[in-house]
N, C-alpha and C positions, 0 to 999 in steps of 0.2 A: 564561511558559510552564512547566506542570508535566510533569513522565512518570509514570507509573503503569505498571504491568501492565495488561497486559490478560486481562480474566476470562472474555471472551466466548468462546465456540468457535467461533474461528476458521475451522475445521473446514467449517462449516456455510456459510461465503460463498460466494459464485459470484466468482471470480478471475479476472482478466483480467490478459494478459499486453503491457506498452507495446508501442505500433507501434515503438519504436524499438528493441526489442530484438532483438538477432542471431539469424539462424537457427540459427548456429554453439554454443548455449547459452554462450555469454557472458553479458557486463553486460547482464541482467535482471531485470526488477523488473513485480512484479503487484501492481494495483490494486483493490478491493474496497470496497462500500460496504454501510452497514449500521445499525442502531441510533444513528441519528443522528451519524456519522461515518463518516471515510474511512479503510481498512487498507492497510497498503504493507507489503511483504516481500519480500526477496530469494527471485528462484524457485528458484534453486539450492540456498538451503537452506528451501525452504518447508516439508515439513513440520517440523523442526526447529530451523529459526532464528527469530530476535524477531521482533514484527510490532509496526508504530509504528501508533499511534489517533490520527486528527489531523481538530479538528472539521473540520464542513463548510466556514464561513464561512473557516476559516485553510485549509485544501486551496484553494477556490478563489483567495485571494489568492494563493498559491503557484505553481497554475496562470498566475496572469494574467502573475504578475513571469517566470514561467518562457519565456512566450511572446515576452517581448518588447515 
């Protein structure tokens, strides 16, 4: 697994916020897809904070082990 920056404008995604995160703005985290991958960023510090690039194929592995 490599990390890089990311160069894209983030900016420009349609961001979605997990079912699982609190009304309370708590632990959450928004999801965004894009240019042949998938964005994650904490929304509490979205526009501010890092946002991780994770291909599609490794997002959905992730999803599956995640479910169970």
């Amino acid at each position: 697994m490599s990390v890089t920056q990311v160069s894209e404008n983030v900016d420009e995604l349609h961001w979605f916020k997990s079912s699982h995160s609190g009304s309370d703005g708590g632990d959450c985290v928004e999801v965004a897809t894009g240019n042949g991958a998938v964005y994650v960023r904490d929304s509490k510090v979205a526009d501010d904070g890092p946002v991780l690039r994770v291909g599609r194929g490794e997002w959905a592995a992730f999803v599956s082990l995640a479910r169970g």
